[in-house]
C-alpha positions in Angstrom: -0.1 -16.3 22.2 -2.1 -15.7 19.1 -5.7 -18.5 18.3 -7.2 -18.7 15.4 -10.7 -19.1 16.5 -13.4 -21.0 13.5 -16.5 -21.2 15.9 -18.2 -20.0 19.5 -17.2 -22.9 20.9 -13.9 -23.2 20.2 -13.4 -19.6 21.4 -15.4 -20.1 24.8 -12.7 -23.2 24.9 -9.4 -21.4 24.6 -11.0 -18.4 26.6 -11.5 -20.6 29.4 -8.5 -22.6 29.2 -6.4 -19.1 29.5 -8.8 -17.7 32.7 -6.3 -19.7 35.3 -3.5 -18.1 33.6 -4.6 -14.6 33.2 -6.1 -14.2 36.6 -2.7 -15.5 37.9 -0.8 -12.9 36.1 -3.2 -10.4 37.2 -3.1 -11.3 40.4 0.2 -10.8 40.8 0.4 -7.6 39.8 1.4 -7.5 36.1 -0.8 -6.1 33.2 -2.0 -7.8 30.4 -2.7 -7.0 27.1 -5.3 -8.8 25.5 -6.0 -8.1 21.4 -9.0 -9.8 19.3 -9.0 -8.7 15.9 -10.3 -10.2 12.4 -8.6 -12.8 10.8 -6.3 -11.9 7.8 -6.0 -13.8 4.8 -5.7 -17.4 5.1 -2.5 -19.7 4.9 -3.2 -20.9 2.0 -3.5 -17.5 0.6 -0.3 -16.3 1.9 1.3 -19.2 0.1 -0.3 -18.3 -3.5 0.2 -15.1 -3.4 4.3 -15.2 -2.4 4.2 -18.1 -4.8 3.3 -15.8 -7.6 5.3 -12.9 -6.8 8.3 -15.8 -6.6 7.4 -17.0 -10.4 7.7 -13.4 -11.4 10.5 -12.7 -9.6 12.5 -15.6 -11.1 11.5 -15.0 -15.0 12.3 -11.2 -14.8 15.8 -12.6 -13.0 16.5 -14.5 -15.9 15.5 -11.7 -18.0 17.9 -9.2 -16.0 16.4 -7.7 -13.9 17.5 -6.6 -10.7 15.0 -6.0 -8.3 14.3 -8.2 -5.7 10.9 -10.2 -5.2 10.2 -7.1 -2.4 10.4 -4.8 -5.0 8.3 -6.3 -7.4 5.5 -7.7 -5.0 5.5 -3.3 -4.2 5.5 -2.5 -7.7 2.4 -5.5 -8.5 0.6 -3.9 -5.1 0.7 -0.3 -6.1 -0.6 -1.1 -9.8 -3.1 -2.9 -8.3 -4.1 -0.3 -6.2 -4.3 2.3 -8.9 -6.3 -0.2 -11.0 -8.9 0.0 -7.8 -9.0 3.2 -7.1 -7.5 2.5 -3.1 -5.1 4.6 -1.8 -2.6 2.2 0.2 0.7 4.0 -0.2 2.8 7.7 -0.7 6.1 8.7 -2.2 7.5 11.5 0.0 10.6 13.4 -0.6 13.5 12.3 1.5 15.7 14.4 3.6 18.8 14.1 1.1 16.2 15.0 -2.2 15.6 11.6 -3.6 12.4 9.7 -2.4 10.8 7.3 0.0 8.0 5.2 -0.6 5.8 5.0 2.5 3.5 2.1 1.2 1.6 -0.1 3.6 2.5 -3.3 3.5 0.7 -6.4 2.3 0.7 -8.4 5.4 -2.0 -6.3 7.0 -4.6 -7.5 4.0 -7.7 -9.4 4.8 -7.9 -12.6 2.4 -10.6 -10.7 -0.3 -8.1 -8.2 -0.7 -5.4 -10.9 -1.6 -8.2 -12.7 -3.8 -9.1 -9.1 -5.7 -4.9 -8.8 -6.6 -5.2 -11.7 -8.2 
């Protein structure tokens, strides 16, 4: 179950809406796992920013390219990132010589992040 919680009462809400059902579970002898962390970016972010890797995907298509809307959403990223001075990704050697990019990935950014790519 994942909430997205906007205000203290909406989270005291949901919290005691899930109480019966937690203490149940607990009760019975199973464990739970319970996780609150800050929201990522929003929807509507998500959206614009796939959108525009889409567009570009599409006119370097048609101007024949090959890579995929992946590769250029890592290739946008990493630019990005040397243009800011973060450190979000390594190339490593792989085991049969060539490389590996060990990037993170974009869906673990926080909505300024998304706005700052833009």
């Amino acid at each position: 179950m994942n909430y997205t919680l906007y205000n203290p009462q909406q989270g005291h809400a949901v919290l005691k809406d899930l109480w019966p059902q937690i203490k149940a579970t607990l009760m019975a002898g199973q464990k739970l796992r319970i996780e609150i962390k800050q929201s990522r970016r929003s929807a509507e972010q998500n959206d614009m920013f796939h959108g525009i890797i889409h567009k570009i995907y599409i006119a370097m298509k048609a101007a024949g390219s090959k890579w995929t809307a992946d590769d250029w959403k890592r290739l946008l990223i990493d630019q990005w990132a040397h243009e800011t001075n973060r450190k979000i990704g390594k190339v490593a050697p792989s085991l049969d010589g060539e490389r590996v990019e060990a990037s993170s990935s974009s869906g673990c950014w926080h909505g300024q992040q998304t706005k700052e790519l833009r």
